[in-house]
SEFIBA-605573 format. One record per residue (C-alpha): x, y, z; residue number from 1. Coordinates in nm, 4 decimals, always signed. Layout:
<mitors>
       east      north         up     i
          X          Y          Z   NUM
...
</mitors>
This chain:
<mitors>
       east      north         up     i
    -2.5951    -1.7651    +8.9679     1
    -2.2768    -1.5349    +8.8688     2
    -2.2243    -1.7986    +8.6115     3
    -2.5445    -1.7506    +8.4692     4
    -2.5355    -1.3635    +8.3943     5
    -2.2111    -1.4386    +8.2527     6
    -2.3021    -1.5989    +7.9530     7
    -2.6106    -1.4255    +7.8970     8
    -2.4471    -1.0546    +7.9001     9
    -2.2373    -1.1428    +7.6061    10
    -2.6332    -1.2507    +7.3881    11
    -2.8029    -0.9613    +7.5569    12
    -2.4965    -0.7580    +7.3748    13
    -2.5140    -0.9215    +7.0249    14
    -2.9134    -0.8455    +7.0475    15
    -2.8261    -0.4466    +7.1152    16
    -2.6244    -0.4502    +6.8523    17
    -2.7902    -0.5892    +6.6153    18
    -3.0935    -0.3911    +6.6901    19
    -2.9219    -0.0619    +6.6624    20
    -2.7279    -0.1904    +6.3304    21
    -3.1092    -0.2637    +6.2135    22
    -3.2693    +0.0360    +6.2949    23
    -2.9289    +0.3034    +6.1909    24
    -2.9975    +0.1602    +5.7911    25
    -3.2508    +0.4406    +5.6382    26
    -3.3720    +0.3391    +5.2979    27
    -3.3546    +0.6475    +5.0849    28
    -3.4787    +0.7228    +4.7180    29
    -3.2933    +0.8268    +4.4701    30
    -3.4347    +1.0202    +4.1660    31
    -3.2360    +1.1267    +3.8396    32
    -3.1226    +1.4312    +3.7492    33
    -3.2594    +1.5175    +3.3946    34
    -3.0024    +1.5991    +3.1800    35
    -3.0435    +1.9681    +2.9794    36
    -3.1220    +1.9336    +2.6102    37
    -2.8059    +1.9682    +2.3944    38
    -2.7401    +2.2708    +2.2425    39
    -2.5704    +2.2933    +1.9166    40
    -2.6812    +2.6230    +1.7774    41
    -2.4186    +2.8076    +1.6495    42
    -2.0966    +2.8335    +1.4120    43
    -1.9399    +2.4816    +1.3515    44
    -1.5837    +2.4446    +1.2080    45
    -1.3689    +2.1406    +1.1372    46
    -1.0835    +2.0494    +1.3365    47
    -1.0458    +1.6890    +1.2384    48
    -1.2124    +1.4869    +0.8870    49
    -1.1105    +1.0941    +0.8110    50
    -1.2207    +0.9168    +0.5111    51
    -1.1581    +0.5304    +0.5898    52
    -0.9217    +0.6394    +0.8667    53
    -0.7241    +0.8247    +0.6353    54
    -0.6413    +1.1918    +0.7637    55
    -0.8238    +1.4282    +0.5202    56
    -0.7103    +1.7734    +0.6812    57
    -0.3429    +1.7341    +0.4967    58
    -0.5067    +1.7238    +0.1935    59
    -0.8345    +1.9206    +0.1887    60
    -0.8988    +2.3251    +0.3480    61
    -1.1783    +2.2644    +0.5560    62
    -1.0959    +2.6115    +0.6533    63
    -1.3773    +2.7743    +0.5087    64
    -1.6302    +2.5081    +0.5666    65
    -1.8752    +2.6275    +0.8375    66
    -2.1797    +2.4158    +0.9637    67
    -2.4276    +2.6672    +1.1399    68
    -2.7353    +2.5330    +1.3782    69
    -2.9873    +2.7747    +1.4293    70
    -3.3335    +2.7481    +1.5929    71
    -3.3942    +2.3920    +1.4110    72
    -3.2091    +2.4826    +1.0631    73
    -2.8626    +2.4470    +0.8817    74
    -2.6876    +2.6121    +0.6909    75
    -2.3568    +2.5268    +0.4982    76
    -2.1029    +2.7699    +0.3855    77
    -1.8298    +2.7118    +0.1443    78
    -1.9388    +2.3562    +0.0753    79
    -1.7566    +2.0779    +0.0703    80
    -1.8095    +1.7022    +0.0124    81
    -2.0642    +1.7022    +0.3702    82
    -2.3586    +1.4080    +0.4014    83
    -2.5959    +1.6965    +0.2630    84
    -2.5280    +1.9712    -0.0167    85
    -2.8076    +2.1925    +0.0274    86
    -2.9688    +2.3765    +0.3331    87
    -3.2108    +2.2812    +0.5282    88
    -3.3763    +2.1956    +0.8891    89
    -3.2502    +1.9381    +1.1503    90
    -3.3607    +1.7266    +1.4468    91
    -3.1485    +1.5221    +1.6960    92
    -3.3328    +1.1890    +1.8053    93
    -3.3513    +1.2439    +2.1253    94
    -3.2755    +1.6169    +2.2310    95
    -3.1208    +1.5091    +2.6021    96
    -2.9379    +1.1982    +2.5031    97
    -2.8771    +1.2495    +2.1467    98
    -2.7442    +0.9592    +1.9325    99
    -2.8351    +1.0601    +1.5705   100
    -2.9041    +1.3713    +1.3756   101
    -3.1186    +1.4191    +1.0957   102
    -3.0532    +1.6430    +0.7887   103
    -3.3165    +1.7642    +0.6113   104
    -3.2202    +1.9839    +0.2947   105
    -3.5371    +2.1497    +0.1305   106
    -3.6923    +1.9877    -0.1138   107
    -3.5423    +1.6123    -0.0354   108
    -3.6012    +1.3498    +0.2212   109
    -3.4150    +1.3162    +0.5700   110
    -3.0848    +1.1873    +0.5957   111
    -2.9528    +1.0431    +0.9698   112
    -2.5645    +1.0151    +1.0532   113
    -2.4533    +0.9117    +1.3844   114
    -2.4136    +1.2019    +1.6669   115
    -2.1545    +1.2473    +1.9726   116
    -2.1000    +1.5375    +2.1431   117
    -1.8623    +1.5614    +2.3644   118
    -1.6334    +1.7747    +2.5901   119
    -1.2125    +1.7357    +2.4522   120
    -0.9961    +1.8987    +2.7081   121
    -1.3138    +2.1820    +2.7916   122
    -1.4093    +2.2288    +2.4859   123
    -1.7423    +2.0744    +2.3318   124
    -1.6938    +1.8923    +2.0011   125
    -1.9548    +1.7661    +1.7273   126
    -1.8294    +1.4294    +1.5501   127
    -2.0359    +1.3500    +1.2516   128
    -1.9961    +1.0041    +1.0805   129
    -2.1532    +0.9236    +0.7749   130
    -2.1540    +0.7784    +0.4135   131
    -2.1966    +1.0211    +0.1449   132
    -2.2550    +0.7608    -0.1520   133
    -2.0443    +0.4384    -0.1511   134
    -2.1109    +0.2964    +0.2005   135
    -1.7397    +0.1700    +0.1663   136
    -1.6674    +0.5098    +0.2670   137
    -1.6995    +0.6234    +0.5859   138
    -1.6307    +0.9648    +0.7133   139
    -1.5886    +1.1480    +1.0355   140
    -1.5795    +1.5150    +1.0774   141
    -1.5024    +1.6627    +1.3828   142
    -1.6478    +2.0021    +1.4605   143
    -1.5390    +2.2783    +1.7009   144
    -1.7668    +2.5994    +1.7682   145
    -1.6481    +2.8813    +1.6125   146
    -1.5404    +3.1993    +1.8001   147
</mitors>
């Protein structure tokens, strides 16, 4: 009879277990976190422009360039050669998780550019790239908000 209990105490074991591995496993939802809308109002300057991949800030003053955002307009100051040459409105294509940016200077149609705006070492950049005329020429502009 000893032999008996012997080899059942080690299935009556592997049944605990497995019951209490079973019933310690809680299925739990997850729900996302909605991102804020981006923010881009304010005074944009440029820290960084490439034409081709060719560093433009050697060569050009972007200095005195300034791209301001402000409740859903533009406006540029001391213009220089930009994807748009008057001022105007704007809209992002998705205000959370934007991709693209639309220009809209008054009295002509739309114009979209690609959109990223990220955080460089804490700070939050704006990185235009777009085609002014020739679509063999690309250019990037980085922006930095102005203090």
């Amino acid at each position: 009879m000893k032999e008996f209990y012997k080899f059942r105490r080690p299935a009556y074991l592997l049944v605990i277990l497995a019951l209490l591995a079973a019933s310690s496993c809680k299925v739990e939802s997850l729900r996302p976190v909605n991102e804020a809308s981006k923010d881009i109002s304010g005074n944009w300057s440029v820290i960084g422009a490439t034409r081709n991949g060719t560093d433009l800030t050697s060569i050009v003053d972007f200095s005195q360039f300034k791209l301001t955002f402000s409740e859903g307009k533009y406006t540029l100051l001391n213009k220089l050669p930009f994807l748009v040459s008057q001022n105007g409105t704007y809209s992002l294509d998705n205000p959370q998780y934007p991709f693209q940016i639309s220009f809209t200077p008054a009295g002509s149609p739309a114009v979209a550019t690609a959109f990223t705006y990220p955080i460089v070492n804490g700070v939050r950049q704006l990185t235009l790239t777009f085609s002014p005329g020739c679509p063999n020429n690309i250019y990037i502009y980085t922006f930095r908000k102005a203090n």
